[in-house]
Every structure is written in structure tokens, then in C-alpha cells.
C-alpha positions in Angstrom: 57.8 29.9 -16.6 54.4 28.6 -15.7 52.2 31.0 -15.7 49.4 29.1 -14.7 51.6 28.3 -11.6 52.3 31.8 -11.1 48.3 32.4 -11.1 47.5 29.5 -8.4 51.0 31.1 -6.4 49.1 34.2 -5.7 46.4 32.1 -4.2 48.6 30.6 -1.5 50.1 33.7 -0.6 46.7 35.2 0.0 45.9 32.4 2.3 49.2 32.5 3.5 47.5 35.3 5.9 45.1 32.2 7.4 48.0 29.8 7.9 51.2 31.7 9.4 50.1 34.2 11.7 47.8 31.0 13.2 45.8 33.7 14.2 44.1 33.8 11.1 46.0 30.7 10.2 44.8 28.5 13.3 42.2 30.5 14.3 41.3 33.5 16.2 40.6 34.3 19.4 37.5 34.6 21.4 35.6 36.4 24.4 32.0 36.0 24.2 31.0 31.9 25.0 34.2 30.8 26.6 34.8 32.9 29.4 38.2 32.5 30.1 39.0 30.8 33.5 39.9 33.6 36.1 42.1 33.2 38.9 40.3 32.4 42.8 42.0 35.6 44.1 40.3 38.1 41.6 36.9 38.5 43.3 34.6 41.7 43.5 34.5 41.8 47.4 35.3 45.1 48.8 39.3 45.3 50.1 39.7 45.4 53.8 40.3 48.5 55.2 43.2 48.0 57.2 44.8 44.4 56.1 48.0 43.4 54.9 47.4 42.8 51.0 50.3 40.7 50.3 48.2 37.8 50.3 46.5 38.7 47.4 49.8 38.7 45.1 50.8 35.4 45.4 54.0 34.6 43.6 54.0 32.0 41.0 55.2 28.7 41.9 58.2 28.0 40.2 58.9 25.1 38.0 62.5 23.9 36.6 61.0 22.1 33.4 63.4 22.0 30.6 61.1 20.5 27.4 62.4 19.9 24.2 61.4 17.6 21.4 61.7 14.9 22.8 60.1 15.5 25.6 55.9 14.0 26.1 53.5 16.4 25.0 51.7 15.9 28.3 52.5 19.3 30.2 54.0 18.7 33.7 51.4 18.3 37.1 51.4 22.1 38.7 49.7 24.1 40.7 50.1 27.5 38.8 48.6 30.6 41.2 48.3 34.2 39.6 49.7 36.9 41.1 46.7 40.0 40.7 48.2 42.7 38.4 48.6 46.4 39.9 46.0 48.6 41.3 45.8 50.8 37.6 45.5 47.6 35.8 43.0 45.8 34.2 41.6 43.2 36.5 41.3 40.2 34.4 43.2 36.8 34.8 43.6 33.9 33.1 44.9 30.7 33.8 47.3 29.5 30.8 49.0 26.6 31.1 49.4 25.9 27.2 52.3 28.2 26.5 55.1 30.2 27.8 58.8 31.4 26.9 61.0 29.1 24.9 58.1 27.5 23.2 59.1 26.8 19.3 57.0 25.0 16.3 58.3 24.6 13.0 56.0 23.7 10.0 56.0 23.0 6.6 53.8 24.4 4.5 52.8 23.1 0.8 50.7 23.7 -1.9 48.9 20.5 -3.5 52.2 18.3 -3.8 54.7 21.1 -3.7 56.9 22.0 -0.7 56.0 25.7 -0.8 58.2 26.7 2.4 58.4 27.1 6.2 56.2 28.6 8.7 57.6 29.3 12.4 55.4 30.4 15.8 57.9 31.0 19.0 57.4 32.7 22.0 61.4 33.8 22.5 61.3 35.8 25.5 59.4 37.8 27.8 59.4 41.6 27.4 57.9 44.3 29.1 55.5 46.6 27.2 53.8 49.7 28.6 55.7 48.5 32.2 53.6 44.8 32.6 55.3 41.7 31.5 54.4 40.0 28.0 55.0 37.2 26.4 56.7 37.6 23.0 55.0 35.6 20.2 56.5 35.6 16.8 55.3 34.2 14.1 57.3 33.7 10.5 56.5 32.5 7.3 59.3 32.1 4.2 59.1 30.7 0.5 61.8 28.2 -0.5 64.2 28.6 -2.8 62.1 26.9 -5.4 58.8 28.8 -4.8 60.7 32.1 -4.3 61.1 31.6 -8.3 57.2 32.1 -8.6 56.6 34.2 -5.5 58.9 35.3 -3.1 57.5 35.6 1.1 59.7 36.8 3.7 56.9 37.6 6.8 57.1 37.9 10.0 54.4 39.2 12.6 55.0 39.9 16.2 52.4 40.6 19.2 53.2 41.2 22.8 50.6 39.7 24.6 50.1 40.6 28.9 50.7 37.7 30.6 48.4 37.7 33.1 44.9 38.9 31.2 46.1 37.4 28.2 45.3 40.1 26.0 47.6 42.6 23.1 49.2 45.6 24.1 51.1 45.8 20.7 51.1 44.1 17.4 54.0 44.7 14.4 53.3 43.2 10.9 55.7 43.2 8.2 54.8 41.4 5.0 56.6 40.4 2.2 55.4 39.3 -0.9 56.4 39.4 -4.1 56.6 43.3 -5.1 53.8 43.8 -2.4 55.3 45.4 0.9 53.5 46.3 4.2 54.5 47.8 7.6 51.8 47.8 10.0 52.5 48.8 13.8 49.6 49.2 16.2 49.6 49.8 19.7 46.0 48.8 22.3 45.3 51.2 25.2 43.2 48.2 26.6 41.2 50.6 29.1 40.4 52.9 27.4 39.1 50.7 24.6 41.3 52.2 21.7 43.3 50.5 19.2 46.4 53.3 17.8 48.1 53.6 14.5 50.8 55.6 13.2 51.8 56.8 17.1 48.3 58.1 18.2 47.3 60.0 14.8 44.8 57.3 14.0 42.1 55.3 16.9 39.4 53.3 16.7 37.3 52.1 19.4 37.6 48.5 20.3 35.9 46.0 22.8 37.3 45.0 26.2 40.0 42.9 26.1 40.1 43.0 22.1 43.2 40.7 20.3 45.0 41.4 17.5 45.3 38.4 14.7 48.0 36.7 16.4 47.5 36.8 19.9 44.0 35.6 19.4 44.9 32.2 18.3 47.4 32.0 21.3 44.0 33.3 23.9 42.2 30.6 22.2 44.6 27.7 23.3 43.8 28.2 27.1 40.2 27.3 26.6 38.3 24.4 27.6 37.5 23.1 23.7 34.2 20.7 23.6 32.7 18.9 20.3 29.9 20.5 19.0 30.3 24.2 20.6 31.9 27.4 19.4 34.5 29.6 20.8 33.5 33.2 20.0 36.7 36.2 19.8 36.3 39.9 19.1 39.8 40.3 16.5 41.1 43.5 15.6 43.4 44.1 12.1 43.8 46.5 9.6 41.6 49.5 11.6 38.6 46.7 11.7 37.1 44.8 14.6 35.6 41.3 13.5 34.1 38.8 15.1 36.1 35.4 14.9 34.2 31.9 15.7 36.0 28.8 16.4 33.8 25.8 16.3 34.8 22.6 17.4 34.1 19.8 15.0 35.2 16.2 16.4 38.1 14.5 17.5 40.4 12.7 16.1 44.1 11.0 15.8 46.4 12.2 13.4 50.1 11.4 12.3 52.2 14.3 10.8 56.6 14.5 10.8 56.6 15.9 14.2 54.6 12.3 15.7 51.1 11.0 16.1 48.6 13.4 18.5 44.6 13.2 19.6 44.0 16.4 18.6 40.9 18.3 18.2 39.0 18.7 15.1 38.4 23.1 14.9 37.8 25.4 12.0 38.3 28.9 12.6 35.4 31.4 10.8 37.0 35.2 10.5 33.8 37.0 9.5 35.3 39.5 7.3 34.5 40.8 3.4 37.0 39.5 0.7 39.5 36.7 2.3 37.8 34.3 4.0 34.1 35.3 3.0 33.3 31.7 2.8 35.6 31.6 -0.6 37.9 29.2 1.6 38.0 27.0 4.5 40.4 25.9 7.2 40.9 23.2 9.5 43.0 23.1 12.2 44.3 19.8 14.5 45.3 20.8 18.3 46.2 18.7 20.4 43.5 17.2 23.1 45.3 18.2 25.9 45.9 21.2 28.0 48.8 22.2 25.2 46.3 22.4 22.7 49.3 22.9 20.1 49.0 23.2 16.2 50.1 19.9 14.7 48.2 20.4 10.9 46.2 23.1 8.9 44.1 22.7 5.9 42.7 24.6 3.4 40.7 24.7 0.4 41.1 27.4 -1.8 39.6 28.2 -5.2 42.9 26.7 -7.1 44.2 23.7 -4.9 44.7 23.3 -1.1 47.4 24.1 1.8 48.8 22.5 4.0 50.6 23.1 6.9 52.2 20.3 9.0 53.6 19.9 12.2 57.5 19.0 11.8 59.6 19.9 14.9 58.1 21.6 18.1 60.1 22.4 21.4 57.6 23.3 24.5 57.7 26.4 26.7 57.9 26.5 29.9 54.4 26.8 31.3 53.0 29.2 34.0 56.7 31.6 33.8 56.0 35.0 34.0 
């Protein structure tokens, strides 16, 4: 066996962590520059004494869109209205109409000129999590059966993100690599600004409206992106807050398995000691449109480059709670 191969293996699965989880792989989330886009009916005027408040939870309008590969990336003309979460709630809402349940994208991930394996982000379902609704977002990452000779990953990362303030209430990791094992599960009490691990015996104070790794990438895909300016996140993992920048380089067309896409030119700055401590750097293609979907990922490391391309994608239906 190669054990010069083995070496450079090692690399991958490092950066493995920028790829997969998109989070870190795309790109992380933000909450400083682009202020998310809140809903018309959340406004700080004082509530009517006596008045019937059903107006203010509007129901969402309902769509019967069915997408599947083959159908156009362009996301169907709607009028999506928030309904304002409860009374004990946070107050925040944000218009998304890049994602929703049902959503699937496979990619393909490779080392220099070897197929190193496969990489899946879905949003299978809508769950409820602390009694509010959340999308589901799963993310996946396995070696082949060639690679798994050299290194073996099995991971998979899951965050339940709110669905209408767009921010985690839970994130599960569990890695798999090689004869390195990790189960992480952590748990965001959002107003009271604490991040929980191991069932409430370890918090740490977070910012308002913090994301984990995962859901950050997903937060970042509802903003308005614009050449030359920066998305700013605060990003919680592993019992650290960091501040993530996504700067948005140019635009451009680009052809990978899954088709050809205008896409956005963005590359994703975790400011954090040892991974990506300027050691490596990622680009990431989304799509110029309100989708703003993953289609390719880049990345230079200190043996080689990844990639990760686009090769099947099935879209969810948008604006379903």
C-alpha cells in the first residue's frame, strides 16, 4: 500500500469537515451585514388592546409544486406570507424561499483525479423540536469502496433548524473516520443565549440567533448575495463561537454532471485556530438565483485539491412549513 497516499488521505478527510457539512463545506452562516429579510407583519408597534389578532397569523399560502430533477432550477412565482411564531417565541422571521422539505443534492467528491466518494445534503421531513416546527437538514458524507482501502468515512450530521427565524435548536454529529470516532449532540436554548452539551451539564453563552455548522450554510442561502460584499455569521461548534465570513467574489457560468448554472462565485472564511487558519481555501458555486444551490466546491489543501461536484439534485418544496 501507498503510504504516501495514505499521508495525503488524511488530508481530505480533514477537509472533509469544509465540504460535507456545507456548513463549513459551503460556507457558514451569517448575522451581522446581511440582515435577514423579516416578514411585513413582525413590527414593534404596540398590540391593540382589544382586537382580533388573527390577522397577524396569516397562514401560508399553499403551493402544489412537485420538483424533481428534471424540473428548471427557476423556483415557482409565490407570494409566501409568514405566519408570526407564538407569544413565548423569539420574534424573528425570515423569508426563505431557497429550501424546504423533500429537497435532495447528491455530489461527488474527489481528490486530485480520484473519485474519493459521495457527499449528500437533504432536508427529508419536517419535525418538531422543543414544540415549533423545523426543517430537517441532513447532511452525509461516505468513502468508496476504493478509498475506504486508505481511509474509511461513514458521516453523517444533522441540524433541526426553526422554520420560521431560521435559526438551530439542535445539532447531532457523528463522525467516522478511520479509527477516529465522535458523537457530538448539542442542544440551543436560543433565548436565553446558551448553547448545551451532554443534557444541560455543560453551557456556553452564545449570540442571538447563533447557528450551528450546518444550518449556517442553509441561513446563508436566503440572502441577497452581491459581488464584492461579505456575508458575516456568528457559528457555534465544538463548545466555540466563531465568526464565519462569506464574501462574494464574481459571477460566473459553470458546467458540472448535474447541468450548466450562473452561479455565484463565494468563499467561505471560518475564523478558527488549526483547520482553516488560512492553511486552505474554498470556493463555492451557488446558483444566481433565489435557490442559491451548491453546484461545485473547491479546495486547496497542503497535498492536492477537492472537489466536490454537483451530480443529481431534486428541489424542495419552497415556503412549506
Amino acid at each position: 500500500m501507498n503510504f504516501g497516499m495514505k499521508g495525503k488521505m488524511v488530508h481530505f478527510i480533514r477537509f472533509r469537515h469544509i465540504l460535507f457539512p456545507i456548513t463549513i463545506i459551503c460556507l457558514g452562516v451569517l448575522l451581522y451585514s446581511a440582515i435577514p429579510e423579516i416578514s411585513a407583519q413582525e413590527t414593534s408597534s404596540p398590540k391593540p388592546e382589544k382586537k382580533d389578532t388573527s390577522e397577524s397569523k396569516q397562514s401560508l399560502t399553499p403551493t402544489n409544486s412537485k420538483l424533481d430533477e428534471e424540473t428548471p432550477l427557476t423556483p415557482p412565482q409565490m407570494e409566501i406570507k409568514f405566519r408570526l411564531p407564538e407569544e413565548k417565541q423569539l420574534k424573528r422571521v425570515v423569508t426563505n424561499r431557497a429550501f424546504g422539505p423533500g429537497e435532495r443534492l447528491e455530489f461527488s467528491v474527489g481528490y486530485g483525479v480520484i473519485n474519493a466518494g459521495t457527499a449528500v445534503m437533504e432536508i427529508p421531513d419536517m419535525v418538531k423540536e422543543e414544540g415549533r416546527k423545523c426543517y430537517h437538514i441532513v447532511s452525509t458524507a461516505q468513502s468508496n469502496k476504493f478509498f475506504s482501502v486508505f481511509f474509511k468515512v461513514d458521516d453523517k450530521v444533522e441540524s433541526f433548524m426553526e422554520s420560521y427565524g431560521l435559526y438551530s435548536l439542535r445539532y447531532d454529529k457523528h463522525l467516522r473516520e478511520g479509527k477516529f470516532k465522535s458523537d457530538v449532540s448539542m442542544t440551543f436554548d436560543q433565548e436565553n443565549h446558551l448553547a448545551l452539551y451532554n443534557g444541560g451539564k455543560d453551557t456556553f453563552q452564545v449570540p442571538e440567533y447563533v447557528q450551528d455548522v450546518l444550518s449556517a450554510f442553509y441561513f446563508v442561502r436566503t440572502q441577497d448575495l452581491e459581488v464584492g460584499k461579505s456575508i458575516l455569521v456568528d457559528n457555534h461548534t465544538d463548545k466555540k463561537t466563531y465568526p464565519l465570513e462569506v464574501k462574494v467574489l464574481r459571477k460566473e457560468k459553470v458546467k458540472v454532471v448535474a447541468g450548466e448554472f450562473n452561479c455565484f462565485v463565494v468563499e467561505p472564511l471560518l475564523k478558527t485556530p488549526g483547520l482553516f487558519e488560512q492553511k486552505g481555501k474554498l470556493t463555492v458555486w451557488l446558483t444566481d438565483d433565489e435557490r442559491k444551490m451548491p453546484v461545485l466546491m473547491k479546495s486547496k489543501v497542503i497535498i492536492g485539491s477537492i472537489s466536490t461536484e454537483l451530480v443529481s439534485y431534486k428541489l424542495g418544496e419552497v415556503g412549506k412549513y
